[in-house]
Structure formats: C-alpha cells, structure tokens
N, C-alpha and C positions, 0 to 999 in steps of 0.2 A: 202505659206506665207513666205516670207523674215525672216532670221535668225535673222536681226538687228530690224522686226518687233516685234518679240516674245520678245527678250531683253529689248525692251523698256515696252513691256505690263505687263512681269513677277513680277518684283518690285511696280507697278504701284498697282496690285491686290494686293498682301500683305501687300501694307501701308496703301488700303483702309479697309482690312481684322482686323488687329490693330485699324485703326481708330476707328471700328463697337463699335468693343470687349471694347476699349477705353470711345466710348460715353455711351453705353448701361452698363459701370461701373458707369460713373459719374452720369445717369440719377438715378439709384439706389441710390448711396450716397445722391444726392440731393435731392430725395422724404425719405428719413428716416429721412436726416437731417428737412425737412421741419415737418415730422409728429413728428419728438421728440416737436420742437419749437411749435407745435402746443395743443399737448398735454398736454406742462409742462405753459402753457397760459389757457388751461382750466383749470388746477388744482388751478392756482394761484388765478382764477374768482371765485372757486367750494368755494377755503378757506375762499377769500373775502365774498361770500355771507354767507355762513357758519357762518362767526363772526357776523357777521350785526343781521343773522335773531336768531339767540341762543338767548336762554333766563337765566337768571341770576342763575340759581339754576341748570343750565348746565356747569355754570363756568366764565362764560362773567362777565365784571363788566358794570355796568350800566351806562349810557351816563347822563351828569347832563344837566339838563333843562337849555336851553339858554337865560332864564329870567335876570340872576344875571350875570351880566359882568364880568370876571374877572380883577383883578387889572393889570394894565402893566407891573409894576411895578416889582411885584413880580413872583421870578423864579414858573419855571412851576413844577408839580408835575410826578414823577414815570411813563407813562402810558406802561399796555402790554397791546400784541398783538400778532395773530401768526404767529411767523418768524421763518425759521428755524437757524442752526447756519453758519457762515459765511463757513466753511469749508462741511460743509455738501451740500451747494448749487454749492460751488464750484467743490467739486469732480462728480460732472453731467459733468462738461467740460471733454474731451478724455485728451484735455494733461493735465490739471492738474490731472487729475488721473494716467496717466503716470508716473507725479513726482514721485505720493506716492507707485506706483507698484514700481518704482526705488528702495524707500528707505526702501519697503517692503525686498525686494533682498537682498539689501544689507544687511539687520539685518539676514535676513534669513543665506545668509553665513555666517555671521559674528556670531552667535549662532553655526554654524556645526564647524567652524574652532574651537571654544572653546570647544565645545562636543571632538573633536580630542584630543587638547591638554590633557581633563582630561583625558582622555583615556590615553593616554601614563602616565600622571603622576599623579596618582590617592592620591597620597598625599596631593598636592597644592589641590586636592578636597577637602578634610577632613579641612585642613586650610580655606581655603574661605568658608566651608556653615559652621561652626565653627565660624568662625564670621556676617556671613550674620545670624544665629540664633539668636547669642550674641543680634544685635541690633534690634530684633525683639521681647526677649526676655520680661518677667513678663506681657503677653498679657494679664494672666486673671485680673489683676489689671486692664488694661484699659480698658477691658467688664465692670469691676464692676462699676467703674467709672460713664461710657459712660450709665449704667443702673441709676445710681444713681442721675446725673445730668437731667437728661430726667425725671423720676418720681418726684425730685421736683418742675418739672415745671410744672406737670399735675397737683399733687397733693398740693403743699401749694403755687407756684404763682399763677396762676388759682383760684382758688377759691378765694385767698385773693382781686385781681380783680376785680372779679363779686360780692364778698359780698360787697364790697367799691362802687361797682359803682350800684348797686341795691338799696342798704341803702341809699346812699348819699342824694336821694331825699326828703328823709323825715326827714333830720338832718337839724335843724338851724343855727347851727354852721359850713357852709359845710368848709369854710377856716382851721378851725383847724383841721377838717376832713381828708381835703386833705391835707395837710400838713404831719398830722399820715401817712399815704399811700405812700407819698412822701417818708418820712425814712425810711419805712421799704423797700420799693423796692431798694433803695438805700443802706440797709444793704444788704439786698439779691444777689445784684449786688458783693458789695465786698465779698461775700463772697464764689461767685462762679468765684471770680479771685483769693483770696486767696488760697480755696482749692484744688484746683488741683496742683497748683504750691509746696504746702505743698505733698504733692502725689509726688509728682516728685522729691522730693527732698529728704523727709522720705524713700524712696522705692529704692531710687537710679535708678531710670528708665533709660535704656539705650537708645539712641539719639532717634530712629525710634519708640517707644514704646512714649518717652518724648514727642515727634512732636504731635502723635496722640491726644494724651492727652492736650497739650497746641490750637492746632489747633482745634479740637471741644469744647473748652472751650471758643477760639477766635468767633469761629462760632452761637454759642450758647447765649452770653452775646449781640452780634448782634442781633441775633432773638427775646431773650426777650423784650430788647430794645425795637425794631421796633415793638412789638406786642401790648408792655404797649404802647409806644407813639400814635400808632395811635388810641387804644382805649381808652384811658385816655379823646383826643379832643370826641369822638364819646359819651362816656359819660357823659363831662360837657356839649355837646349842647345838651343832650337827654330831653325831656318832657314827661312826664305821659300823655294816654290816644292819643298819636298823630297818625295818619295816619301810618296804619300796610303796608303797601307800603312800604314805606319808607325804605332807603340801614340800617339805623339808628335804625327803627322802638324799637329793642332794647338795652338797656345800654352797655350789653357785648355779644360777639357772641358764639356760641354755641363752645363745647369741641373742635368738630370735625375738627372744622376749623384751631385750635389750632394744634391739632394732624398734619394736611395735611401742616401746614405752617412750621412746626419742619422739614423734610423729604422734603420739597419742592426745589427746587434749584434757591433760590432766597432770598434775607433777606428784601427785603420791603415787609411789611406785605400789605392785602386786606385780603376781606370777599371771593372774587371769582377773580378767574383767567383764561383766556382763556383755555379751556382743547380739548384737541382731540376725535376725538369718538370711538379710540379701540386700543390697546395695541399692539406692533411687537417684541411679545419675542423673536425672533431671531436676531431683529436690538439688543435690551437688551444685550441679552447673545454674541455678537460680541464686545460689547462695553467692555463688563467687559473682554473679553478674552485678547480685545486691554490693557487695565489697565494692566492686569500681565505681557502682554508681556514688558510694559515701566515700572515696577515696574526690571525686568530681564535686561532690556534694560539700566537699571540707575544704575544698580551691576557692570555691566563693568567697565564704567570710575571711580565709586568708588575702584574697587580694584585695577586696574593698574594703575591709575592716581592718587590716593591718600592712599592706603593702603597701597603698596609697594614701593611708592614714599617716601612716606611722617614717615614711621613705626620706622629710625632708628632718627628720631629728638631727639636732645638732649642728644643723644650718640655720634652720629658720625658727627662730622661737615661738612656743609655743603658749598664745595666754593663756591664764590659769580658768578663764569662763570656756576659754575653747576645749580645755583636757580635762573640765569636770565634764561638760557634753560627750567629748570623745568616752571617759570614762564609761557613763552611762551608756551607750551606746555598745560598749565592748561586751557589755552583759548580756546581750544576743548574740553576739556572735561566739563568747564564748558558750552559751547555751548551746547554740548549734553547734560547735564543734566537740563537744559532751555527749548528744544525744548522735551525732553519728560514733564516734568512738565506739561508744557503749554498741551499738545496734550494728557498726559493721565488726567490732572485734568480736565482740561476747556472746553476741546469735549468731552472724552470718560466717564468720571466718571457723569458729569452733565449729558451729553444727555443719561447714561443709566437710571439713576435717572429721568430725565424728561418724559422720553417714559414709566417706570413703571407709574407714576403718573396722565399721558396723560398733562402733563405739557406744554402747548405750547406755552407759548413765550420763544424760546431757542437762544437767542440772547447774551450768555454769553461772551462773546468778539467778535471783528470785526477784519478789516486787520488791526492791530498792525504793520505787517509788511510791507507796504506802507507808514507807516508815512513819515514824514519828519520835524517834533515837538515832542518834549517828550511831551508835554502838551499833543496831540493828542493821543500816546501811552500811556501816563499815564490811558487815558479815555477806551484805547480798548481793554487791556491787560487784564485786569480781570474786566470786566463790573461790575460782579454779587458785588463783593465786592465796585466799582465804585460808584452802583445807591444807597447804602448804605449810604456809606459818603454824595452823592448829597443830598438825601434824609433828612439824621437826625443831618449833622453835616455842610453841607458849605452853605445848605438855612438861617437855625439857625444865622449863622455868617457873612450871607448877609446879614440880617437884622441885627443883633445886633449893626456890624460894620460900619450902617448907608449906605449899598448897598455898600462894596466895594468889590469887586473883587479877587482884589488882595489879601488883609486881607482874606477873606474868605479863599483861594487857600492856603495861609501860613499855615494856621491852620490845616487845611485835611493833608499837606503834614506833619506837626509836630503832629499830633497822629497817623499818618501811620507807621510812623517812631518811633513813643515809640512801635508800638504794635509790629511789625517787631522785632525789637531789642529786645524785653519784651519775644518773643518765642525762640529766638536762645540763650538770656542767660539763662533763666531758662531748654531750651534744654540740653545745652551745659554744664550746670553749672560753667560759666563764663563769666564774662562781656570784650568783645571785641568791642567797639562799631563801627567797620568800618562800616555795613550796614546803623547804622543810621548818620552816619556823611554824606557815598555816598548818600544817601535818601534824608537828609533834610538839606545840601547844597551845593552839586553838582547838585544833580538831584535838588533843585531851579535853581538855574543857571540857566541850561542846557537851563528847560524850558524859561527862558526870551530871552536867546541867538539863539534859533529857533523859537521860537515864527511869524508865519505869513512864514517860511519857505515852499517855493513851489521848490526848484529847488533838481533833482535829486540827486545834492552831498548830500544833508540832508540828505538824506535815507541810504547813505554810510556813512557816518555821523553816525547816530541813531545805526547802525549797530556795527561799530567800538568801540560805547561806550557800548551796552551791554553784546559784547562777553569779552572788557575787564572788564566790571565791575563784570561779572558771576567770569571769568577767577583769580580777587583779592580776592573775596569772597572764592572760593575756596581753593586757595592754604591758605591765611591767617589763614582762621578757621582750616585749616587742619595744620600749625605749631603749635597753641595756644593749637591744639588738645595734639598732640603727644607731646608736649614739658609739657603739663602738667604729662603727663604719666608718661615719662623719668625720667625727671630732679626734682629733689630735691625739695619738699615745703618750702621756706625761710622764709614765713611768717606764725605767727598763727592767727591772727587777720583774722574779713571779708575782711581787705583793700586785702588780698590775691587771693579773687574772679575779685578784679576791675584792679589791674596791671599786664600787661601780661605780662607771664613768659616766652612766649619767646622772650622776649627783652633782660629780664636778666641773660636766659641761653644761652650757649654756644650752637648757631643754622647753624649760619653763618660763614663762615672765613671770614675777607675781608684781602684783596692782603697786603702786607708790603709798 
C-alpha cells in the first residue's frame, strides 16, 4: 500500500477512536442526567401525594369545606406545605454546588492561614479568645432566663387561656370576662418586654450574651402572640356539645401543641403542620456544625475589621482620608457578616431545628438575591419573621385602614423598625438610632423607587445598597462602641444614653 495511503488513513482512525470514547462519555452523562431528572420528579409526586393522603393528627392541617365562599376582599391566610428551602433545592444543581465548594475552600484556607498566624504569635491568641469569651460571657444568666421565660408560658399563660376559654361558656357576663383576659395578657406581654431588658441592664450583659437574651425575648413575645390570637377567635366561635370532627371541636388545644409550636421554626401558630416521616440526624448534625463554623466565620471580620480597627477610638484621632478607607473597607466585612447571618440563621439553624421536629414546610426565605425591589426582598429575606407581620399585623391594618395598602405596609415597616432598634440599644446600651431611621425611611423610599422593577440594573441596584448599608451599620455602631469606652462621660442624666458620644468626642480629624 502507498505510504501517502497509510498517512491519510492513520489520523483518520484516531479521530474516530476519540469520537467513540467521546460519544460513549456523553451517552453516560446523558442517561445519569436523565435518571437524576427522573428520580427527583418522582420524589416531588411521592411528596405531593403524601401531603394530599396524610391525615390530620400526622401533621397535615385540614382542607376547609368549599361550602363558604371566601370573601375577595380579604387577604388570604398563612398556608404550609412541603417545600424544601430555596437553597437546599438549589445545591442538587452541579454548579451551584460548585459555588459553595468554592467558598467552602476558601474559608477552609482562610481558617489554616489564621491557625498559622496564632502559631507564630500566640499572644494575639490570648487577646482575641479573651475577648471573644468577654462577649460570650454570664451565659448562665441567659439559661436561667431562656428557663424562666419558657416555664411561664407552660405554666401561668397556658392555663390562664384555657381556664378563660373553658369558663367563658358558662359566664353571662362574657364582655367583661373577656375584657379581664384581655389585661391580663396584655400585662403579661409587658412584662416579658420589661424583664429581660431589666436582666440586661441590672447584670450588665455583654453584646452576644445581650442579643441572645433580647432576640429570644423578640421571638417569644411573637409566639405568644400568635398562639393567644389564633386561639382567642377559635374560642369565641367554639359551642358546647358540637361535632368532635371539628379542627375547633375544642376551646383550647392541648399542652402539646403549645410545647411543639415554642421549638417549631415558624411563629404562625396552627394546631398541625405538615411534618415529614422520619428524622436525618446526620443532615441535623451538619447543620449545627455549618452554625459554629459561621458563628468562627463572623470572629474574623469582627476582630480585624472592627476590634483592631476601631479599639483606639477616642484616643487616637482619626483622619478623615484614614475612615473614608476604613469606611470602604467596612463594606466587606459588613458583606460577610450578612451572608453568614443569613446562611447560618435562615438555612442552617432553622433547617436543623426543622428536620429534628420533621417540620416541613422549610420555606424560611427565597432568592432574596434575584430581587430587583426591596419590597420583594423585604418578603424573602426572612420569611419566618415576614408570614408573622403578614399574619397578625398588616392584615389587621388592611382592614382597619379601610384595605389600604400602602397604610398597611407603613405600619409593618414602623414596628420593624422600633423592634430592630429596641434590640441594638438595650444590646448595646445606647441609643444610636441609624438602623431605624435606614429601616423606616430609606428603606420606604427604596421600596416605592423600585417598586415594579424588572431590569437587571435593580439587582446591581438592591446589591449596592445592602453592602452599603451592612458596611454603615458596622463601622457607626462600632465608633458609638469604642468611643463610649474611651472617651469621658459628660453627661449624668439618661439624655446620656440617647446623644452620641462620638459626635462629641474627639474621633475624627477633619483637614484644616
């Protein structure tokens, strides 16, 4: 055979050899991808029917008889269902799982280069868990607490409840009845906003100790809420001797439910909730391992970003070229301490809590980060606390206000913004009010100014304004901090809690 015959044939074989090896890859890729898509289609069917055929005392809440119309009128109510959470469905994608291997890596370095550094200088050790203790510091106060507020709500709201709403039937006075019942829940109320804050103040609790304390007190006063209001209506429509069917059938619901709804990762109350049929304490125990690592993860920009930034305020002044840098610079770190927040409270802490409980509707925020409206991210950011307000406070005020809207929306956003504010200063112990002024009129603004926003700049938009507004938050609280520490108390009066002092100490240079 011809030597220019063989040259032509030689390459000819090898590119069809490649091809083989080529398609008998892709046919593989293609029938996996085809079996995952098929697989994660039946579980989605397995779920659906699952919910449909479950019965109520497995968790499900009951479907109300299509007898009674609902009004149009009036917004719709709470409903769950089982979903998982937005990030949970999305880490099944290869690349987005990619992402988070990414920023898995990276923290992973970024943890060994720190293990380095204390290595060489094991002093700055001693200083940093010296303070990372400090603000961790008089825990058993906030066991005893976190014991105490939990036991009165088994023990003297609970009962008070059910003897009210048992009794009531056979009282002919029920107006004054209820009435009685009305004030005293409502002393009860104030009085588990009062005491903890008194705890917090008598005890001197330090920041991360404070938070705990103010934050389960914030969480709690929610729960009760939602638990009197929805049975409060469930007792004044109740009738003696009616239909043991019935979701109603009794005045008040049993302890248990009570117990399950404290612990549940959700503050709209019901009697039942979608639940799952069996526990993955390994998903569990990943979750809480993810929490410590974003609890270790939020140490860092705390200490380089604001502890050794921010430590000689009101000693050493600061030129104003040096804290427009710092400035900038704070919008990382408040970045990162946003995106842990978000990812170890909203995923990792709820969905461990949800999978002990077989809790399943984990629907605790959506893509927040696709918005392109604050309105929108306002709703996805933190659902759990969202379906609350929707629930007990902007239906309320869509009615009251004669269905309006906007009234409604004004309202939710000015008690968001007292409660926000009401924990960073009794935190903090001192009133700085930037969170609630950015809260409750910028962030209105915002929302009118994107309002109906579709185009991508929004989204660059939405972006720019939460890294700067972490980025103010941060640095501000962190002068008001140190500048309390430093600098001299001028004032004896309370007015010395409400004007900040680092206005009036020397923080800043500015230029001649």
């Amino acid at each position: 055979m011809p030597h220019g015959t063989m040259d032509a044939n030689q390459p000819l074989s090898l590119h069809t050899g490649e091809l083989k090896v080529f398609l008998q890859s892709l046919r593989s890729d293609i029938l996996k991808d085809v079996d995952n898509h098929i697989f994660k289609a039946i579980d989605r069917l397995i779920m659906d029917l699952e919910l449909k055929q479950r019965k109520p005392q497995n968790g499900t809440t009951k479907e109300k008889p299509p007898t009674k119309k609902e009004n149009p009128k009036e917004l719709p109510p709470k409903e769950f269902e089982f979903r998982n959470s937005t990030l949970t469905n999305l880490w099944e994608v290869s690349h987005v799982r990619s992402v988070y291997n990414i920023c898995l890596a990276l923290f992973v370095l970024l943890y060994l280069n720190i293990i380095t550094f204390y290595f060489i200088n094991p002093q700055k050790l001693f200083q940093d868990l010296s303070v990372v203790s400090w603000t961790f510091g008089k825990f058993h106060i906030v066991t005893a607490y976190w014991f105490g507020i939990n036991a009165s709500i088994l023990f003297i709201l609970y009962p008070t409840l059910k003897y009210w709403a048992t009794s009531r039937i056979t009282t002919k006075r029920k107006g004054l009845y209820d009435t009685l019942f009305c004030l005293l829940f409502i002393i009860y109320q104030l009085s588990i906003l009062i005491i903890p804050a008194r705890i917090v103040v008598v005890f001197n609790l330090p920041p991360v100790s404070s938070f705990v304390v103010l934050a389960e007190q914030a969480r709690l006063i929610m729960k009760t809420h939602a638990f009197v209001r929805e049975n409060v209506a469930r007792a004044l429509r109740y009738k003696p001797h009616q239909d043991g069917d019935k979701e109603d059938s009794t005045p008040c619901p049993e302890i248990e439910k009570l117990i399950y709804f404290l612990f549940a990762p959700t503050l709209v109350y019901r009697d039942n909730y979608p639940r799952t049929s069996k526990i993955r304490w390994s998903y569990v125990s990943w979750n809480f391992l993810q929490v410590f690592c974003c609890i270790i993860g939020a140490y860092i920009p705390c200490t380089y970003f604001i502890v050794d930034t921010f430590n000689k305020t009101g000693i050493e002044s600061m030129p104003l070229v040096k804290f427009i840098g710092t400035l900038a610079t704070s919008i990382f770190a408040g970045g990162i301490l946003m995106f842990l927040v978000f990812y170890g409270m909203f995923h990792c802490w709820l969905n461990a809590f949800a999978e002990m409980l077989r809790f399943g509707d984990r629907m605790f925020y959506d893509d927040w980060w696709n918005c392109t409206s604050f309105a929108k991210y306002y709703r996805s950011w933190n659902m759990v606390v969202y379906d609350w307000l929707y629930s007990y406070i902007y239906r309320d005020m869509y009615t009251l206000l004669g269905r309006s809207r906007v009234g409604a929306m004004l309202v939710v956003f000015l008690i968001s913004a007292i409660i926000h504010e009401y924990i960073l200063a009794i935190c903090f112990k001192f009133v700085f009010p930037l969170l609630f002024i950015l809260f409750s009129s910028f962030g209105v603004i915002l929302v009118f100014i994107t309002r109906r926003r579709t185009s991508p700049f929004w989204n660059v938009f939405l972006w720019i304004g939460m890294f700067q507004g972490w980025g103010l938050l941060t640095v501000f609280y962190s002068l008001e901090w140190y500048a309390r520490i430093n600098c001299p108390r001028t004032l004896d009066s309370w007015f010395d809690y409400v004007l900040p002092r680092s206005f009036t100490c020397n923080v800043i240079t500015w230029p001649a």
